[in-house]
The first five atom37 places (N, CA, C, CB, O) and aatype in JSON, in Angstrom:
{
  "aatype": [20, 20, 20, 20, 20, 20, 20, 20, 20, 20, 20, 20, 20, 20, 20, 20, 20, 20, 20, 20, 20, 20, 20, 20, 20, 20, 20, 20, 20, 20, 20, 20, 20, 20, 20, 20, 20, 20, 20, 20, 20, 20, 20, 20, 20, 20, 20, 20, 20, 20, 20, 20, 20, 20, 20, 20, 20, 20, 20, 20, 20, 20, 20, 20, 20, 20, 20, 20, 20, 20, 20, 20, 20, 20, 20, 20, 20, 20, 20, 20, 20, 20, 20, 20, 20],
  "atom_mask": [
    [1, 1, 1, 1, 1],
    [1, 1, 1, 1, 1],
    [1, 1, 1, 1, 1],
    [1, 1, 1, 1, 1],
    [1, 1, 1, 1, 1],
    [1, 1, 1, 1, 1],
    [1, 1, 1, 1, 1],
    [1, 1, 1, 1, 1],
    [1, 1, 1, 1, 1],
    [1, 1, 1, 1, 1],
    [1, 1, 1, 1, 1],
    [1, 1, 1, 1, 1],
    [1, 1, 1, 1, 1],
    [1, 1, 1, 1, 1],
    [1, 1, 1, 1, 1],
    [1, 1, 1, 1, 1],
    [1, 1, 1, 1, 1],
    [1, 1, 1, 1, 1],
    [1, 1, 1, 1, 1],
    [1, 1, 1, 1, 1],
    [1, 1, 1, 1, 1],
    [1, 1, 1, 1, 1],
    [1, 1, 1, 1, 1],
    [1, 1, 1, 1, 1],
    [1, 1, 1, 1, 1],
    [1, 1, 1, 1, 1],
    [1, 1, 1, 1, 1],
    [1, 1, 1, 1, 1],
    [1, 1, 1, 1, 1],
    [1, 1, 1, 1, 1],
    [1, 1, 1, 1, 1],
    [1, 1, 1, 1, 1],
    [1, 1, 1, 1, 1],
    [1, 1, 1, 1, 1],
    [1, 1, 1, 1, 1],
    [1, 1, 1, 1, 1],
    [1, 1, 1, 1, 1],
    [1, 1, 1, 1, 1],
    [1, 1, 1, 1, 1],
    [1, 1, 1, 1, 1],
    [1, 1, 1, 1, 1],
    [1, 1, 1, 1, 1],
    [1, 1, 1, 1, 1],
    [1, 1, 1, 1, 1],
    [1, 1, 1, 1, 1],
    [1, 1, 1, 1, 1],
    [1, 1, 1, 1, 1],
    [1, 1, 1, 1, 1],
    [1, 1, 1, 1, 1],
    [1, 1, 1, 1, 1],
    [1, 1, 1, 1, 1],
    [1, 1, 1, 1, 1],
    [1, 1, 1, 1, 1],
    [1, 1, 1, 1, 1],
    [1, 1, 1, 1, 1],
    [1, 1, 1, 1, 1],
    [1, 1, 1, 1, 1],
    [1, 1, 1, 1, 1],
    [1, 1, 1, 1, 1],
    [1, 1, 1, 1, 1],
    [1, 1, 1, 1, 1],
    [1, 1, 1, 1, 1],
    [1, 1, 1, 1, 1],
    [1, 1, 1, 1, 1],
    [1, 1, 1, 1, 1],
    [1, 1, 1, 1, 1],
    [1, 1, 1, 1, 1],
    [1, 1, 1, 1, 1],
    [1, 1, 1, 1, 1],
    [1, 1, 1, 1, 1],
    [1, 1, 1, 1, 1],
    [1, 1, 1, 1, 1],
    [1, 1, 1, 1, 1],
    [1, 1, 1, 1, 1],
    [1, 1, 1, 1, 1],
    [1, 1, 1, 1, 1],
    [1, 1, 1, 1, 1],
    [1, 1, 1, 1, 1],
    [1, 1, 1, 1, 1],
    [1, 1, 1, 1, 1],
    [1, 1, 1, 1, 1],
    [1, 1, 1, 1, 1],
    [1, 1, 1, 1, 1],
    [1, 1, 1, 1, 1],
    [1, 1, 1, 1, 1]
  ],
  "atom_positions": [
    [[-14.94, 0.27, -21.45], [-15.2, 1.6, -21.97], [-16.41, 2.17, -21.23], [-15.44, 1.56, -23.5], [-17.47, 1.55, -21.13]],
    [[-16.17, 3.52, -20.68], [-17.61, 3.89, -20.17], [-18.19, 4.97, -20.66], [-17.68, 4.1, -18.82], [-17.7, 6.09, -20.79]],
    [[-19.46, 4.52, -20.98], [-20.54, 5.61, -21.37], [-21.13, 6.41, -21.07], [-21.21, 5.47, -21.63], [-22.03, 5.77, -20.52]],
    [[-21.41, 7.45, -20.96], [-22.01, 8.76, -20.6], [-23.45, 8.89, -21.82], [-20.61, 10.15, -20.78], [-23.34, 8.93, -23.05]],
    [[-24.54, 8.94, -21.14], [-25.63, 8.51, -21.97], [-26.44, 10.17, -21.61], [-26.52, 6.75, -21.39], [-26.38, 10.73, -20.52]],
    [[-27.1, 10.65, -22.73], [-27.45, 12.02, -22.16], [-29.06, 11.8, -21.73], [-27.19, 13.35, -23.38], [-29.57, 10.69, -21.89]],
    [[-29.68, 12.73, -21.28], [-30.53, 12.43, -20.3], [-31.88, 12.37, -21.5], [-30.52, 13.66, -18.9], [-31.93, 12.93, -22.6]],
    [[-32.85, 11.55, -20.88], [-33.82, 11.3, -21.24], [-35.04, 12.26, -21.96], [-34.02, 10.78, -20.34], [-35.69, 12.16, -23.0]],
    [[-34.99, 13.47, -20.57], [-35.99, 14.86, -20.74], [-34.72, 15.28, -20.78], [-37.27, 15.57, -19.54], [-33.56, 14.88, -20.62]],
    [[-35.72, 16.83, -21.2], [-34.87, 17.54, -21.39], [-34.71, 18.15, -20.06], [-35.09, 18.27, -22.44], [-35.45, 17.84, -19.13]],
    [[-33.08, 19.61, -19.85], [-33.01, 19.82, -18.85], [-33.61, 21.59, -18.74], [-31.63, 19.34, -18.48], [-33.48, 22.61, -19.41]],
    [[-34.28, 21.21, -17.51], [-35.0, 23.24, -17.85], [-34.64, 23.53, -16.3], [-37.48, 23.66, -18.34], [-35.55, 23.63, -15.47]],
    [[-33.66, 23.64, -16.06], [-32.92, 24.96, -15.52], [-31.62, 24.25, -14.9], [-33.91, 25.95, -14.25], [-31.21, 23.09, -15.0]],
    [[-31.16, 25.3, -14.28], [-29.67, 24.68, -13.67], [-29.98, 23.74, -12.34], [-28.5, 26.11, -13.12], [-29.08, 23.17, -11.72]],
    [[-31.23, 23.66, -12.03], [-30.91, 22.8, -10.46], [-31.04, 20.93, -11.65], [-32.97, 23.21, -8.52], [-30.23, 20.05, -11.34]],
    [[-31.84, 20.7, -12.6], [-32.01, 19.75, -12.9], [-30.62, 19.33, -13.83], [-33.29, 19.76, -13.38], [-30.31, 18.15, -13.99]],
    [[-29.71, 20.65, -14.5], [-28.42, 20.3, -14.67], [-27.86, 19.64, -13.92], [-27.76, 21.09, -14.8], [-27.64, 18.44, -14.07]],
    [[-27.46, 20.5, -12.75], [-26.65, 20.06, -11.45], [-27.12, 18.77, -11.14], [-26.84, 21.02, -10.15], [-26.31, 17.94, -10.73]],
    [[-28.53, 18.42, -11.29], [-28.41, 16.47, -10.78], [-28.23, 16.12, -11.25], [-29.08, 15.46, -10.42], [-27.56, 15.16, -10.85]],
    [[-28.42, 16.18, -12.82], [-27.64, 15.07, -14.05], [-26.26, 15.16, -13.98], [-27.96, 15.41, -15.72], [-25.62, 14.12, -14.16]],
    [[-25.51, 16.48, -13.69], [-24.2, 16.59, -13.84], [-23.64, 15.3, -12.32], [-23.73, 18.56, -13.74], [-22.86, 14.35, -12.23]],
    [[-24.28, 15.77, -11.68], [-23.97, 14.98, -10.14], [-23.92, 13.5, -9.75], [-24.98, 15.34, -9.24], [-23.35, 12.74, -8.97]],
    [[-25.11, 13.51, -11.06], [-25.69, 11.44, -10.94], [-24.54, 11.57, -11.9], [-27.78, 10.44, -11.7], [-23.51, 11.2, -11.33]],
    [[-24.29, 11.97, -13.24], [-23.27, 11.23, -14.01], [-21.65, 10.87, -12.83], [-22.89, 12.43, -15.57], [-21.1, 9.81, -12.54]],
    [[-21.39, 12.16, -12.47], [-20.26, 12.07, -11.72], [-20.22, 10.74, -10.52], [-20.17, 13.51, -11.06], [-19.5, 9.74, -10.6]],
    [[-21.01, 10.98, -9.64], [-21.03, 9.8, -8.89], [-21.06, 8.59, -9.84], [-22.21, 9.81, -7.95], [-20.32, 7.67, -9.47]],
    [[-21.59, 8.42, -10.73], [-21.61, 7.22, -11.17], [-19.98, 6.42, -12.08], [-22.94, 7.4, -12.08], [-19.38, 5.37, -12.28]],
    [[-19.97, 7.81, -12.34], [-18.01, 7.53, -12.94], [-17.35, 7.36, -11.97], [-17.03, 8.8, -13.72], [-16.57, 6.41, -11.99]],
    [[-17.43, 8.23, -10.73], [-16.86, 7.91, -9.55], [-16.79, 5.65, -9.17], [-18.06, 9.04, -8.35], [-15.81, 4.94, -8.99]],
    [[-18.22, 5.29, -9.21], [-17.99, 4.49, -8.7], [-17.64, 3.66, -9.88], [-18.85, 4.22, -7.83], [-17.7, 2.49, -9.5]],
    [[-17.35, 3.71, -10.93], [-17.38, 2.94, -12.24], [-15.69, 3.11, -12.15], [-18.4, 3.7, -13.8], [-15.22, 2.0, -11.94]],
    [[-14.93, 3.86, -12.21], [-13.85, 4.06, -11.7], [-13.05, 3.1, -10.41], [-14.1, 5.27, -11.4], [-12.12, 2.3, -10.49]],
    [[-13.8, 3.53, -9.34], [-13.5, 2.88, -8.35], [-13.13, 1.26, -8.37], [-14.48, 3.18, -7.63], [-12.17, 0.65, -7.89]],
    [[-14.1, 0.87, -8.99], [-14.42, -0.74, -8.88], [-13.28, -1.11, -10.46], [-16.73, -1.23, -9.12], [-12.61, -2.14, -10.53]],
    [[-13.29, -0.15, -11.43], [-12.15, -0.77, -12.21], [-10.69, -0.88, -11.38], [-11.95, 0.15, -13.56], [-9.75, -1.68, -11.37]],
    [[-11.06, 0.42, -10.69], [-9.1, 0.37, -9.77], [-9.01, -0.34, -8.84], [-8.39, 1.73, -8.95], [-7.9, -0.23, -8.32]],
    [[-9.98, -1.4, -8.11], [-10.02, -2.19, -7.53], [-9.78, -3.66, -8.04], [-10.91, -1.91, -7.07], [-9.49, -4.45, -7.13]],
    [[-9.85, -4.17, -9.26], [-9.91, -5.18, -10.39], [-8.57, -5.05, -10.56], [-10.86, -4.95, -11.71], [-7.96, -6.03, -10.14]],
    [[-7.67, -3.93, -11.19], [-6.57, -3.88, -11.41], [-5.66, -3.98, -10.11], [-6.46, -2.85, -12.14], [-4.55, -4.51, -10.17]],
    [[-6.17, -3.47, -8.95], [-5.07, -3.47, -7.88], [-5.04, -5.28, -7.72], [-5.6, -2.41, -6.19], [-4.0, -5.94, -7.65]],
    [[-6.28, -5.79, -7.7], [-6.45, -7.63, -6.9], [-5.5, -7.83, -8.34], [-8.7, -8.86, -6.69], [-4.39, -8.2, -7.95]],
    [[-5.51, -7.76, -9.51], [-5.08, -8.72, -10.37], [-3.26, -8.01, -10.56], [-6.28, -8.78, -11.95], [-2.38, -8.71, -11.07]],
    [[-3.11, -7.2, -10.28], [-1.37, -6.56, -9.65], [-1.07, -7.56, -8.75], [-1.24, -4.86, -8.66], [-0.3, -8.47, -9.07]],
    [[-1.62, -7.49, -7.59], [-1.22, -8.43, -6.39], [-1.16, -9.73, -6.6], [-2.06, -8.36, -5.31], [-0.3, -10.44, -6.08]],
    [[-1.97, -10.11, -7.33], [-2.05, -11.52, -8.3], [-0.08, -11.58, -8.47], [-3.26, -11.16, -10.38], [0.82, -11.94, -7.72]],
    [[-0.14, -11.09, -9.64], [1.15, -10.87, -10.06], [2.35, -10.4, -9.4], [1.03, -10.2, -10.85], [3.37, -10.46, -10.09]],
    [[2.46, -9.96, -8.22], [3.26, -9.82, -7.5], [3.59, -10.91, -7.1], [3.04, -9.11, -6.77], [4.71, -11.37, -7.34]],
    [[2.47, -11.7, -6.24], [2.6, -13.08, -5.45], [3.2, -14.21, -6.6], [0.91, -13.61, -4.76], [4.13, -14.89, -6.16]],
    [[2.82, -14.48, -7.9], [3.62, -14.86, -8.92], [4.92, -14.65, -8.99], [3.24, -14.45, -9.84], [5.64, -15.54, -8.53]],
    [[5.44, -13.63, -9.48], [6.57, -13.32, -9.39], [7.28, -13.43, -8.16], [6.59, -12.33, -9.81], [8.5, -13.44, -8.32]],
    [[6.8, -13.52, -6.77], [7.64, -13.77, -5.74], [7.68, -15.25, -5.96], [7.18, -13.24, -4.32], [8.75, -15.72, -6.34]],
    [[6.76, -15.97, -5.8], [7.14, -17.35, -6.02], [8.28, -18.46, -7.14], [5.97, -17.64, -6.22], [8.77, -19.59, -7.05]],
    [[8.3, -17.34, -8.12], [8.91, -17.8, -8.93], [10.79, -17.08, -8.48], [8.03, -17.39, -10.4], [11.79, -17.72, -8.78]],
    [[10.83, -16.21, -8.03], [11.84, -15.77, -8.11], [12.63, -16.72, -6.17], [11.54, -13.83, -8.44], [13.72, -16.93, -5.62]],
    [[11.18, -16.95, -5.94], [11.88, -17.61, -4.51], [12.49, -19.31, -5.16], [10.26, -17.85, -2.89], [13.57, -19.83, -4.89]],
    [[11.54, -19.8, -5.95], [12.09, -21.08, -6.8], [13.83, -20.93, -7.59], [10.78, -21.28, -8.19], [14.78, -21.71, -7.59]],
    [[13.68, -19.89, -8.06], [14.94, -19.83, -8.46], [16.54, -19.52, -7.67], [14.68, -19.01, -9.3], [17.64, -19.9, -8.05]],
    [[16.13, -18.59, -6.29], [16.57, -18.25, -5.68], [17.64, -19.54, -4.72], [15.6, -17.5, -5.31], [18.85, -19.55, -4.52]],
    [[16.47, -20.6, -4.28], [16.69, -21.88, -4.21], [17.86, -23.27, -4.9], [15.61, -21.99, -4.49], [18.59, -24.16, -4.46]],
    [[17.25, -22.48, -6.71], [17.75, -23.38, -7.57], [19.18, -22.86, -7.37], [17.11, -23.39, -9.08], [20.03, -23.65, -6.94]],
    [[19.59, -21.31, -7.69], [20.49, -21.03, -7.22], [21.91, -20.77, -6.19], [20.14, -20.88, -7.41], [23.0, -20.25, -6.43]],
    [[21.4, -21.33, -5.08], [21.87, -21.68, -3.69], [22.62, -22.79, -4.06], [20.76, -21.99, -2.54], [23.84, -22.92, -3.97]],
    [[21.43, -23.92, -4.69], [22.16, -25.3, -4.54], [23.39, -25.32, -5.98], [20.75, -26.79, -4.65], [24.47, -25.91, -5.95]],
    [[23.07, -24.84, -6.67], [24.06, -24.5, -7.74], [25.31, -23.89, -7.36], [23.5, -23.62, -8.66], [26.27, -24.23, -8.05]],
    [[25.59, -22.85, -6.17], [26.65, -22.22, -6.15], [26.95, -23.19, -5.04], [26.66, -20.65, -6.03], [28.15, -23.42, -5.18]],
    [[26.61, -23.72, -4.24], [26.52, -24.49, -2.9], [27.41, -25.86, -3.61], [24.6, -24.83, -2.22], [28.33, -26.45, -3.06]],
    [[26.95, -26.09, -4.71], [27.7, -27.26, -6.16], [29.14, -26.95, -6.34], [26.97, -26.97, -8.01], [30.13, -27.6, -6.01]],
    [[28.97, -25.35, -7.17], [29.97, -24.92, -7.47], [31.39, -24.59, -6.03], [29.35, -23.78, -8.25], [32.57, -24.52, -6.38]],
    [[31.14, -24.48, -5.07], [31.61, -23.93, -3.73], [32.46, -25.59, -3.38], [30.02, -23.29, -2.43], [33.65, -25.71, -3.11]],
    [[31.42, -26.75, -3.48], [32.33, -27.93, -3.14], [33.24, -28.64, -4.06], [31.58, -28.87, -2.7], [33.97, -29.5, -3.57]],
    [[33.28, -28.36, -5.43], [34.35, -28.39, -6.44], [35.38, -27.92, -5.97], [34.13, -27.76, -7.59], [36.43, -28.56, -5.8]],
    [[35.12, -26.25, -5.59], [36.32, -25.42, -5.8], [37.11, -26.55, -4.02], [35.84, -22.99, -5.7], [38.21, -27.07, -3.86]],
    [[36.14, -26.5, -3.28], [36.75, -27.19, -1.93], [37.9, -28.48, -2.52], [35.21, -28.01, -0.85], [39.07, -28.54, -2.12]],
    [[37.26, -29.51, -3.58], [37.99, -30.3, -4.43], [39.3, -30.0, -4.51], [37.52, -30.29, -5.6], [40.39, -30.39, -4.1]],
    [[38.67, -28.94, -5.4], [40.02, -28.66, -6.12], [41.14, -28.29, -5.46], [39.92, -27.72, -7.0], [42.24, -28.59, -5.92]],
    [[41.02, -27.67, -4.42], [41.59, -26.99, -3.54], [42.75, -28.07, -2.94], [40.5, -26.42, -2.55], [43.97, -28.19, -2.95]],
    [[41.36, -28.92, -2.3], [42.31, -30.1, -1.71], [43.11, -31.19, -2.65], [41.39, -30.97, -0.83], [43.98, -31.84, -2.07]],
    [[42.95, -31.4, -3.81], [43.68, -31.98, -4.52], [44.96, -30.87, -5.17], [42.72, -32.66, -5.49], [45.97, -31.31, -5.72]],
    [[44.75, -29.7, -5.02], [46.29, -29.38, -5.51], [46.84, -28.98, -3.93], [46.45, -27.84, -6.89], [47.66, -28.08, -4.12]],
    [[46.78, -29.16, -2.97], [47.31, -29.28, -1.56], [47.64, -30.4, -1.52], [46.52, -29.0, -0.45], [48.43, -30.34, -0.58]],
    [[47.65, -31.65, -1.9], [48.03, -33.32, -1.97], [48.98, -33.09, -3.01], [46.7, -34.58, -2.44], [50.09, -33.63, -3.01]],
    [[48.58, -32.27, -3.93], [49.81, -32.53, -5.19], [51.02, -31.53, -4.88], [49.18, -32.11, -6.97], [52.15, -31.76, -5.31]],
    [[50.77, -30.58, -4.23], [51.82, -29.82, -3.73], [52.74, -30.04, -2.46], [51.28, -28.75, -3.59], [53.65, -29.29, -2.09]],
    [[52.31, -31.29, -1.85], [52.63, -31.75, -0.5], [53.29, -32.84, -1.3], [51.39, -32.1, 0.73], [54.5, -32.82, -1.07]],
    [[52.85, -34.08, -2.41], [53.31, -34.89, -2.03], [53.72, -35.22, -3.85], [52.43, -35.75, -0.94], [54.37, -36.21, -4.16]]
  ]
}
């Protein structure tokens, strides 16, 4: 949560506005910045997660249909023996 704290003295005229207005801004500016920097590293975090996991499964999957693919080869060849002989 960020705070905006009002100024200490008081302000007597517009040039000493304009720096308080200016220091607050820059300072949200960089208070900002560095949160959207936290969120982008911990996104990428989670990207690289999710690729890893989906490359694990991707894998698991191969050898599963790669399973399923030499059955059907089975099967294949056993009703070609039963239809031949």
């Amino acid at each position: 949560m960020l705070e905006v704290h009002p100024p200490h003295e008081p302000i007597h005229g517009w040039r000493d506005f304009f720096i308080h207005l200016t220091t607050i801004t820059i300072g949200l500016v960089i208070a900002l910045s560095l949160e959207g920097c936290v969120e982008w590293r911990h996104h990428r975090h989670l990207v690289h997660e999710a690729e890893a996991g989906l490359q694990i499964e991707i894998k698991a999957n191969a050898k599963e249909v790669q399973g399923a693919l030499d059955d059907v080869q089975k099967e294949l060849d056993v009703l070609k023996q039963d239809a031949v002989g």
